[in-house]
N, CA and C of each residue as an Amber inpcrd file, in Angstrom:
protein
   381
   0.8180000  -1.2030000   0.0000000   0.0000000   0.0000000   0.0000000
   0.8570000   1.2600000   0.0000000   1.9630000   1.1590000   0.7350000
   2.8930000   2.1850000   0.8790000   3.4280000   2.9120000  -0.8190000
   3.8780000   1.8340000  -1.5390000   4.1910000   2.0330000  -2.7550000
   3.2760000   2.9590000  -3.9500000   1.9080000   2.6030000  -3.6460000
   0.6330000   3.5680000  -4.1300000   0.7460000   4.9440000  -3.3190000
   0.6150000   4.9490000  -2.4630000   0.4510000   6.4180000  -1.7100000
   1.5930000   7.3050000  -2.3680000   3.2620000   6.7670000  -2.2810000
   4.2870000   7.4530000  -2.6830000   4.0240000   7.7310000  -4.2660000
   3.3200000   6.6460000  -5.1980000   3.5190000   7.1410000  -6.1610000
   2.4030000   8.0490000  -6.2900000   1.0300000   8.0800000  -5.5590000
   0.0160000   9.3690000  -5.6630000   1.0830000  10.6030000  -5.7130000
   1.6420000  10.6950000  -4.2790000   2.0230000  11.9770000  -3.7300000
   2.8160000  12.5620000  -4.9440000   4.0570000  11.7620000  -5.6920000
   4.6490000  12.3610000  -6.8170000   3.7430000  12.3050000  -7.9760000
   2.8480000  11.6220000  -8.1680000   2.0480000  12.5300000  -9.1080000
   0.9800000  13.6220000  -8.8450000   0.8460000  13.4520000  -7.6280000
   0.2950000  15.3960000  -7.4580000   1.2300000  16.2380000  -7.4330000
   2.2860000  16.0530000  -6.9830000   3.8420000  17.3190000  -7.1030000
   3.5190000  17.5710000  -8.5500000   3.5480000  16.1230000  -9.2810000
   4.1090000  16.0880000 -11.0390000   3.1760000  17.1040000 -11.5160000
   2.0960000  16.5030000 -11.4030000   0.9500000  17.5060000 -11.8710000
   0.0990000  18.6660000 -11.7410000   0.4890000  19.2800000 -10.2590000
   0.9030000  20.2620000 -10.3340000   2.0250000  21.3900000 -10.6590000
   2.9350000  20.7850000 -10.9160000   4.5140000  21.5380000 -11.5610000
   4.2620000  21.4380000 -12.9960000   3.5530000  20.4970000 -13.3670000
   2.9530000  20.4050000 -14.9030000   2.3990000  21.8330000 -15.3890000
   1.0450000  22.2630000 -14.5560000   0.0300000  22.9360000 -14.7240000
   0.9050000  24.6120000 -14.3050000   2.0650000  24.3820000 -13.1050000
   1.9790000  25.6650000 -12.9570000   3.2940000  26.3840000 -14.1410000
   3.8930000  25.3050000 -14.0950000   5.1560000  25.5520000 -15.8660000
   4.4270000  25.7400000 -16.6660000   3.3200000  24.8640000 -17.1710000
   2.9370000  25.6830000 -18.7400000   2.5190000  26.3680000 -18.7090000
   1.5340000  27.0580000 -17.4030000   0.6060000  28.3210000 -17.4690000
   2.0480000  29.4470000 -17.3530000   2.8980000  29.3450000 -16.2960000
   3.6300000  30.2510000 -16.5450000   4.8300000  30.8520000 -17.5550000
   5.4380000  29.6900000 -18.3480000   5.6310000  29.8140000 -19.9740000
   4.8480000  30.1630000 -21.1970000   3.3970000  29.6610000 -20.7170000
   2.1520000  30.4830000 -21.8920000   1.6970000  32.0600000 -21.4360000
   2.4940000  32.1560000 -19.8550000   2.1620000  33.7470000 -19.5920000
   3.0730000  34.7430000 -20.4390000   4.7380000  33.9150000 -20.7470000
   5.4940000  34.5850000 -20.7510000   5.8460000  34.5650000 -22.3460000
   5.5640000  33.7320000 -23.3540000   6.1280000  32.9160000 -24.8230000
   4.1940000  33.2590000 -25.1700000   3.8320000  34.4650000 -25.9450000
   2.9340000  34.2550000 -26.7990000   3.1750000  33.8140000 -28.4500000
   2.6950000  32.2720000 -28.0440000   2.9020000  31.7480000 -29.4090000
   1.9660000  30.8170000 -29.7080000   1.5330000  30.7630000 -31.6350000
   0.8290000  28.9430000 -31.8680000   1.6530000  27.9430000 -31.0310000
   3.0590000  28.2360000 -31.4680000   4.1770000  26.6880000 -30.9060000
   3.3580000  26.2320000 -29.9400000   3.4730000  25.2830000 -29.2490000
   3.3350000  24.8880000 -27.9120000   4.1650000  24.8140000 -26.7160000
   4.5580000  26.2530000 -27.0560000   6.4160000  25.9630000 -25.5550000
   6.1090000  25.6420000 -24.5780000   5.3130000  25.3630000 -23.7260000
   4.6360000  25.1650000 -22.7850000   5.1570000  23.3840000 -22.1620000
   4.3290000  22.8010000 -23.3010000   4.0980000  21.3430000 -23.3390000
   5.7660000  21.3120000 -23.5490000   6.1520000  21.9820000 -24.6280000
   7.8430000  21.1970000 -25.1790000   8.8410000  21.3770000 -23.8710000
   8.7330000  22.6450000 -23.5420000   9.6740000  22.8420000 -22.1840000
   9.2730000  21.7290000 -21.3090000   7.9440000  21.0320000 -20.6110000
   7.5550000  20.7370000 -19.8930000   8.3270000  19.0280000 -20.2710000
   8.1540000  18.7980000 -21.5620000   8.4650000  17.5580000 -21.8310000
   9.8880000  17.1680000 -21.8150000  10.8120000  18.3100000 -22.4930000
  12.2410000  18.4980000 -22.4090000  12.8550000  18.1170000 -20.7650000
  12.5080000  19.0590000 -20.5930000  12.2790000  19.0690000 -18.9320000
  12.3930000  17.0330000 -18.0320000  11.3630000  17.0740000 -18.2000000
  10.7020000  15.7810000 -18.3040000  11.6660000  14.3270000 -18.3950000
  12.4360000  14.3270000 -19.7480000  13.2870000  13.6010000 -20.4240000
  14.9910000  13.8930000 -19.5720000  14.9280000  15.0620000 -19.1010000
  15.8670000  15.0890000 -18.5720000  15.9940000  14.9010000 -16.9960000
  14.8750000  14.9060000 -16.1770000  14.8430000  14.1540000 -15.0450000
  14.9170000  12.6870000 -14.9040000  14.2770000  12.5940000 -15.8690000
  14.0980000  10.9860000 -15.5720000  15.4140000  10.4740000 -15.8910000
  16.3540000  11.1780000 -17.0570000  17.4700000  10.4810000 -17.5210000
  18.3120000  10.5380000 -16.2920000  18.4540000  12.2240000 -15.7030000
  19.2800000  12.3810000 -14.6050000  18.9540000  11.0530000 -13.6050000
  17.7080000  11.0740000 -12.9480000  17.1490000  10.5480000 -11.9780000
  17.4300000   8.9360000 -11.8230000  16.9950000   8.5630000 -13.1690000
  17.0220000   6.6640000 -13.5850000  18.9520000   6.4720000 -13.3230000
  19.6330000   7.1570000 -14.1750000  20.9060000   6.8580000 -14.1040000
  21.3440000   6.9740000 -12.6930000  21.2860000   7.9270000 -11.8320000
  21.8930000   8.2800000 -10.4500000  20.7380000   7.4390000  -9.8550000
  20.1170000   6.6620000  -9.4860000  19.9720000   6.0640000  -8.5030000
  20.0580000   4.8590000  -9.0430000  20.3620000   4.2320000 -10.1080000
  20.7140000   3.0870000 -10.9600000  22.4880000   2.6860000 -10.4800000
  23.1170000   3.5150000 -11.0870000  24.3150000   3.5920000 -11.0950000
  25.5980000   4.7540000  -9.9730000  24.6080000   5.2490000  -9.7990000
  25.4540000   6.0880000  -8.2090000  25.0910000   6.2640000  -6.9750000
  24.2760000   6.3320000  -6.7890000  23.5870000   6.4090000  -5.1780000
  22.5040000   5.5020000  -5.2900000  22.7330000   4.5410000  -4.3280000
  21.5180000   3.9190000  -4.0750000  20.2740000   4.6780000  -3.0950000
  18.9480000   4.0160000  -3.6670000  17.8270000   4.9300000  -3.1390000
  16.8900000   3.9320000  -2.7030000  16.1510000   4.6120000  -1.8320000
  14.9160000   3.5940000  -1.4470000  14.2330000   3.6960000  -2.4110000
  13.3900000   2.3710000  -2.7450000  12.8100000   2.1440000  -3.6670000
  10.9330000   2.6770000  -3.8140000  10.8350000   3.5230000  -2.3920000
   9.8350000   3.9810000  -2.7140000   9.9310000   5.9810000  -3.1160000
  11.2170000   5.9050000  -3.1180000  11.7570000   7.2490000  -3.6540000
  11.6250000   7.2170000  -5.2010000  12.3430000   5.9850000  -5.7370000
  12.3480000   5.8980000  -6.8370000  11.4720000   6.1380000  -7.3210000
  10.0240000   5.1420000  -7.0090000   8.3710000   5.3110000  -7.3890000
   8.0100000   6.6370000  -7.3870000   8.4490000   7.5520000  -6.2550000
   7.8040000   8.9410000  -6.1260000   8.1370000   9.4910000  -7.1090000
   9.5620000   9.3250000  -8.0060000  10.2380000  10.3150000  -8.2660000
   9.8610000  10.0970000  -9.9770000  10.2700000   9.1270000 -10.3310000
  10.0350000   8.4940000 -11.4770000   8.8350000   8.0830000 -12.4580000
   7.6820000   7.1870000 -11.0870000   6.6160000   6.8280000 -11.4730000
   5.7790000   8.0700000 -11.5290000   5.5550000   8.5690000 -10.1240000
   4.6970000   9.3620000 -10.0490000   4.9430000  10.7090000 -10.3530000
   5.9390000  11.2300000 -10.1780000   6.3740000  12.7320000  -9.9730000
   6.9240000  12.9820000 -11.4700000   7.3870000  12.1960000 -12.3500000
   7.8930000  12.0470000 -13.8550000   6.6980000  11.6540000 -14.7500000
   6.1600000  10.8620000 -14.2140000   4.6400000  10.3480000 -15.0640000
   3.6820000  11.2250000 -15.2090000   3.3860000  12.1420000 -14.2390000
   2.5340000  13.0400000 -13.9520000   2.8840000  14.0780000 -14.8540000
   4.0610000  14.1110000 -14.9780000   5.1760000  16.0910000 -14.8040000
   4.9990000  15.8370000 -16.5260000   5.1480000  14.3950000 -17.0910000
   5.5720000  14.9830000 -18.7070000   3.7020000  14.9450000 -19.6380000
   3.8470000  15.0840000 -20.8040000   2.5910000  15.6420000 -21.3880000
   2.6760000  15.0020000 -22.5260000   3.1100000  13.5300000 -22.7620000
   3.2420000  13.2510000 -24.0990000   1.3250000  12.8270000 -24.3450000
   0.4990000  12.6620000 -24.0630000  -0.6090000  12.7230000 -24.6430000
  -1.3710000  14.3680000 -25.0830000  -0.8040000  15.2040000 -24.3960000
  -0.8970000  16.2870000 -24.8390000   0.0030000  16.8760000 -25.8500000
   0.7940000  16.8540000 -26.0530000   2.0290000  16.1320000 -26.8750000
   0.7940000  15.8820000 -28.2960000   0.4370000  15.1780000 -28.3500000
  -0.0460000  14.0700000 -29.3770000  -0.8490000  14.6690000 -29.7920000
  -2.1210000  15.3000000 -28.3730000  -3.0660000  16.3100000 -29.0510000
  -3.3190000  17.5810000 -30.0370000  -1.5070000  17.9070000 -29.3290000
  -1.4680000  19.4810000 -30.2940000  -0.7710000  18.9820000 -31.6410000
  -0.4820000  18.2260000 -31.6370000   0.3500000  17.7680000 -33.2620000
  -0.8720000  17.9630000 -33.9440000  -2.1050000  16.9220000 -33.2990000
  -3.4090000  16.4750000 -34.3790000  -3.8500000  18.0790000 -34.2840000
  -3.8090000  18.9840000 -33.5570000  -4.4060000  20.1270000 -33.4430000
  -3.8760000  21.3890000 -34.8360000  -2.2820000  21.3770000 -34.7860000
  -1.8940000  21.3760000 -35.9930000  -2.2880000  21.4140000 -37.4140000
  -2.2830000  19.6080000 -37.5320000  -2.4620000  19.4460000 -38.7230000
  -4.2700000  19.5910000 -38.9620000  -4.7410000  19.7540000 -37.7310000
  -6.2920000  20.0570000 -38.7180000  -5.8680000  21.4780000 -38.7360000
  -5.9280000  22.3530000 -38.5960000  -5.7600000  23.6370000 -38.6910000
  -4.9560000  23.7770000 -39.6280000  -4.3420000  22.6770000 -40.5500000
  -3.3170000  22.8140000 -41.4810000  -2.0460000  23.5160000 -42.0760000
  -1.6160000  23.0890000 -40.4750000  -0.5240000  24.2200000 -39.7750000
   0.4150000  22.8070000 -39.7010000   0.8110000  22.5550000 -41.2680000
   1.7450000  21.0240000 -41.1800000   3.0240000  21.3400000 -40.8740000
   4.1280000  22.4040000 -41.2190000   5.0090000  22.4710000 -41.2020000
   5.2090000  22.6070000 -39.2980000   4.5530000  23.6590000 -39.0070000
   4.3090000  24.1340000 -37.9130000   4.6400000  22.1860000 -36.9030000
   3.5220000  21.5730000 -37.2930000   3.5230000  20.0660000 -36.5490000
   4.6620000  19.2410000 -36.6450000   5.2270000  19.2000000 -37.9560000
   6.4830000  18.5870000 -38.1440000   7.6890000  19.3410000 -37.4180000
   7.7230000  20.0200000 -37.6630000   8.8080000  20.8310000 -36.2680000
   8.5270000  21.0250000 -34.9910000   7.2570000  20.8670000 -34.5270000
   6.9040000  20.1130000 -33.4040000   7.5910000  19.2530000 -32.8660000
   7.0750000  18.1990000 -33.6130000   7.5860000  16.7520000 -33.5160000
   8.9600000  16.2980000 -33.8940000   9.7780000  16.9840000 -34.6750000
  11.0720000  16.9960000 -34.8710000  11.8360000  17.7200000 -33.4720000
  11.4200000  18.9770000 -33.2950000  12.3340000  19.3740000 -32.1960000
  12.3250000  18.6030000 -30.8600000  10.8400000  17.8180000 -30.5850000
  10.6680000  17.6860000 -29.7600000  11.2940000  16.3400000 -29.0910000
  11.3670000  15.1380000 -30.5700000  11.5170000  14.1700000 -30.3680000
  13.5410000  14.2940000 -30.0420000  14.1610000  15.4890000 -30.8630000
  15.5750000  15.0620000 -30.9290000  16.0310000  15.7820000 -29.3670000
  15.5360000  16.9880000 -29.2610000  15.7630000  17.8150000 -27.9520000
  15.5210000  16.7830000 -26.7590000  14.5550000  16.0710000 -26.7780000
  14.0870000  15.3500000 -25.5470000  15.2450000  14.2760000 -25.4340000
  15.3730000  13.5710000 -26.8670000  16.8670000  12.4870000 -26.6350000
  17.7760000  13.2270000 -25.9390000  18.2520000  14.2900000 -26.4330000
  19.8900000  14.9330000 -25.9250000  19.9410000  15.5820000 -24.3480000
  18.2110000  15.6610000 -24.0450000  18.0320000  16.0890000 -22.5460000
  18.0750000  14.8090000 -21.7910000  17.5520000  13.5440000 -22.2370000
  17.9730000  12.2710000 -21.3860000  19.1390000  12.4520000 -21.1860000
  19.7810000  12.2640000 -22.8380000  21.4710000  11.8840000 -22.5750000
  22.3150000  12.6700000 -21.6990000  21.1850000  14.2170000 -21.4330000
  22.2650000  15.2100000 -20.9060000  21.9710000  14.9770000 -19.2840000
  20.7250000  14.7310000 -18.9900000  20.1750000  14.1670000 -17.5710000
  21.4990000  12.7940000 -17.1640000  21.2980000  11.7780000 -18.2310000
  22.5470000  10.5140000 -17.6310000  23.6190000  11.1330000 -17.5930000
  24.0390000  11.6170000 -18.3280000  25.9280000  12.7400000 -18.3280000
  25.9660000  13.0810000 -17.0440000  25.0720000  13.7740000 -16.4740000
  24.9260000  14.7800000 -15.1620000  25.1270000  13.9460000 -14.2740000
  24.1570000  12.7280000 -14.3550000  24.2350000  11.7130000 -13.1540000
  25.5990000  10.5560000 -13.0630000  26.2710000  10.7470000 -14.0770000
  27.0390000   9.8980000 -14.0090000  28.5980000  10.9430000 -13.4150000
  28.4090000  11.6330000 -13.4450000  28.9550000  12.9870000 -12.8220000
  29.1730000  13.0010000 -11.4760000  28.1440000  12.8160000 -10.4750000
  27.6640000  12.7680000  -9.2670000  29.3030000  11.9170000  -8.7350000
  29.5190000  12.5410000  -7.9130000  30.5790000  11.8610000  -6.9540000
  29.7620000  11.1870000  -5.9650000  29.8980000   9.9300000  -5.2160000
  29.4430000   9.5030000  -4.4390000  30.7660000   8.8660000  -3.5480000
  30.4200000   9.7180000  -2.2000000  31.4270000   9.1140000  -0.7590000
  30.9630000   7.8400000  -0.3770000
């Protein structure tokens, strides 16, 4: 039961840090783009990379940290079904180019933010 509760709690952090990043990037970036969602997802790709690698490979963690952090608090925090929505939102509005660079920036930026999340964690000195 313990394992459910921890992963609730990080997905209410997640999803609220979700809601209060994109509202406050859509306060600040008036645009069609969706910077909102992309920061949020970028973002996203690079915790989990940081996060999965450093408690994988450098610090060991309790395993209901992991759940908080990963399951719930990472699951919650990224937006790939929203993600998905604004692509289709896009292309009906027939705003294709617009969607394909969407989905291009989003998919290569998010790789190089994992890779840059594991770099970081593999970084970590551990006493």
């Amino acid at each position: 039961m313990t394992k459910y509760l921890v992963i609730a709690l990080g997905g209410a952090i997640g999803s609220t840090t979700r809601f209060l990043v994109g509202n406050l990037i859509s306060s600040y970036i008036k645009s069609n783009y969706p910077w909102g969602t992309f920061f949020i997802n970028i973002s996203g790709s690079f915790i989990i990379g940081f996060f999965l690698v450093l408690i994988t490979e450098r610090v060991p963690m309790d395993q209901h940290w992991r759940l908080a952090i990963i399951v719930g608090f990472t699951g919650a925090y990224t937006t790939f079904s929203t993600f998905e929505y604004e692509i289709l939102y896009l292309l009906e509005k027939g705003k294709i180019m617009d969607a394909l660079l969407y989905i291009t920036t989003s998919l290569i930026t998010g790789l190089l933010a994992v890779w840059a999340g594991a770099l970081l964690a593999r970084q970590v000195i551990v006493k």
